[in-house]
C-alpha positions in Angstrom: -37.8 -6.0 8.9 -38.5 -7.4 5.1 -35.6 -10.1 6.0 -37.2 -11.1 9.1 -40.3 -12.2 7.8 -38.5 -13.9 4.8 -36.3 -15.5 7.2 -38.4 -16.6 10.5 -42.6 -16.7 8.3 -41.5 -17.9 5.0 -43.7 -21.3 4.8 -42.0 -22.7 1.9 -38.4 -21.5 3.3 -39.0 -23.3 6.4 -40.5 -26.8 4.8 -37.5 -26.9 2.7 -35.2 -26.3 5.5 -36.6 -29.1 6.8 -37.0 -31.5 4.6 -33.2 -30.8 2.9 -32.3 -31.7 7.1 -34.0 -34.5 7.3 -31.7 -35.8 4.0 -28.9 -34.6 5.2 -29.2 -36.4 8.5 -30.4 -39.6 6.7 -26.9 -39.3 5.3 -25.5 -39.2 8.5 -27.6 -42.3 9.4 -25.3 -44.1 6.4 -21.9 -42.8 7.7 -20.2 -45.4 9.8 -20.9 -45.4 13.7 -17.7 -43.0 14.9 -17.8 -40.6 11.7 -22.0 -40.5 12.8 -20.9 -39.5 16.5 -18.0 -37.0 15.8 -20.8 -35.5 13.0 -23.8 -34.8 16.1 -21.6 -33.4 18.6 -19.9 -30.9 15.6 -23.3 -30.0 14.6 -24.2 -29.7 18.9 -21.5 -27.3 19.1 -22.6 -25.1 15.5 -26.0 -24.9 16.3 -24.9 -23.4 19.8 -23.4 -20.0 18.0 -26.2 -20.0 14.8 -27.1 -16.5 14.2 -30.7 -16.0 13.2 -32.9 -19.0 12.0 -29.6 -21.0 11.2 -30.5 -21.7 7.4 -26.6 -20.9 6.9 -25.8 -24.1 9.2 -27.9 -26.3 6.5 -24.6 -25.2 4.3 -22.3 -25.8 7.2 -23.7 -29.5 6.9 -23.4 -30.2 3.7 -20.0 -29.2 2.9 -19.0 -31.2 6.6 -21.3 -34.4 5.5 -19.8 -34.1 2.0 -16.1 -34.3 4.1 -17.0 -37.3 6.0 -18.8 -39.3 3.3 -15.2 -39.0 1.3 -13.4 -39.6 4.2 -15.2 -42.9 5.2 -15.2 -44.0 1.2 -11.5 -43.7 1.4 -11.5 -45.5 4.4 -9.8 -42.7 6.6 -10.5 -42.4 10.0 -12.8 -39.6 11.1 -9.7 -38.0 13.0 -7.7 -38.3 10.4 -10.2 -35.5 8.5 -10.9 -33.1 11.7 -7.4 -33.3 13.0 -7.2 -34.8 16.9 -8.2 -30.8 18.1 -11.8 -31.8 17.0 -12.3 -27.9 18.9 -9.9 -26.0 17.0 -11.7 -28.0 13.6 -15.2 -26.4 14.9 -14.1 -23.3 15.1 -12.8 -23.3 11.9 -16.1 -24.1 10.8 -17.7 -21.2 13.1 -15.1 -18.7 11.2 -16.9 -19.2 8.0 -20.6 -19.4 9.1 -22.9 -15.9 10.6 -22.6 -16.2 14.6 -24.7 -15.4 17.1 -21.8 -13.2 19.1 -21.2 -11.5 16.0 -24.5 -10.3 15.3 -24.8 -9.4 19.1 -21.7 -7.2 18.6 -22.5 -6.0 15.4 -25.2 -4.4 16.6 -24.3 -3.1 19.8 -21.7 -1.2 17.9 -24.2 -0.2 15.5 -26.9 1.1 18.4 -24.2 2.7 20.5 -22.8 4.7 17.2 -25.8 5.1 16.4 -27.0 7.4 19.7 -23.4 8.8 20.4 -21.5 8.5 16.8 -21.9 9.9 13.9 -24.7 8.1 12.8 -24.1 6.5 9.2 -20.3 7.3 9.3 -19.7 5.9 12.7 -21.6 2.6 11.3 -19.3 2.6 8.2 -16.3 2.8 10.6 -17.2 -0.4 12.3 -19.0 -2.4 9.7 -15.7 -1.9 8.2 -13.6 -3.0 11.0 -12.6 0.4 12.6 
């Protein structure tokens, strides 16, 4: 319950998250025109599967803005960083990053193990991968 409040009532978290998004997309806004529209429908599709208040996507952003600004400096073509399966590149990206549907199965495995398992040991068992 602790990390819920630090996450979702945290003024200070919250103002930072913003303002370090309003840079990063300020960035965007100096990325060339097709690197600036491959970059908002990536970040479309992440922010579809963000798990909890999302401050892991602000990471997600930077490492993918960091990617394009070297691209476009080097003069590469934005599908010549993602690849031309610009789907298979996102989820790629989802692999690394917290997920909504994880944290949805997570639990459910943890409630139902809860109530019918073993209690800690049946939790162990799945947090573990069993």
């Amino acid at each position: 319950m602790k990390q819920f409040f630090e996450d979702y009532f945290n003024v200070k978290k919250i103002v930072h998250a913003k303002r370090e998004y309003r840079r990063q997309m300020a960035r965007v806004e100096a990325l060339p025109p097709e690197y600036q529209y491959v970059f908002r429908k990536i970040q479309g599709q992440l922010w579809q599967f963000a798990a909890g208040p999302g401050y892991d996507m602000m990471q997600a952003h930077q490492e993918l803005l960091d990617l394009f600004e070297e691209g476009a400096a080097a003069g590469r073509g934005v599908l010549e960083i993602t690849g031309r399966d610009v789907a298979a590149f996102v989820e790629e990206l989802l692999r690394q990053l917290r997920t909504w549907p994880e944290d949805w199965r997570r639990k459910l495995n943890r409630d139902i193990w809860r109530h019918v398992g073993d209690g800690k040991n049946g939790e162990r068992n799945f947090e573990a991968g069993n």
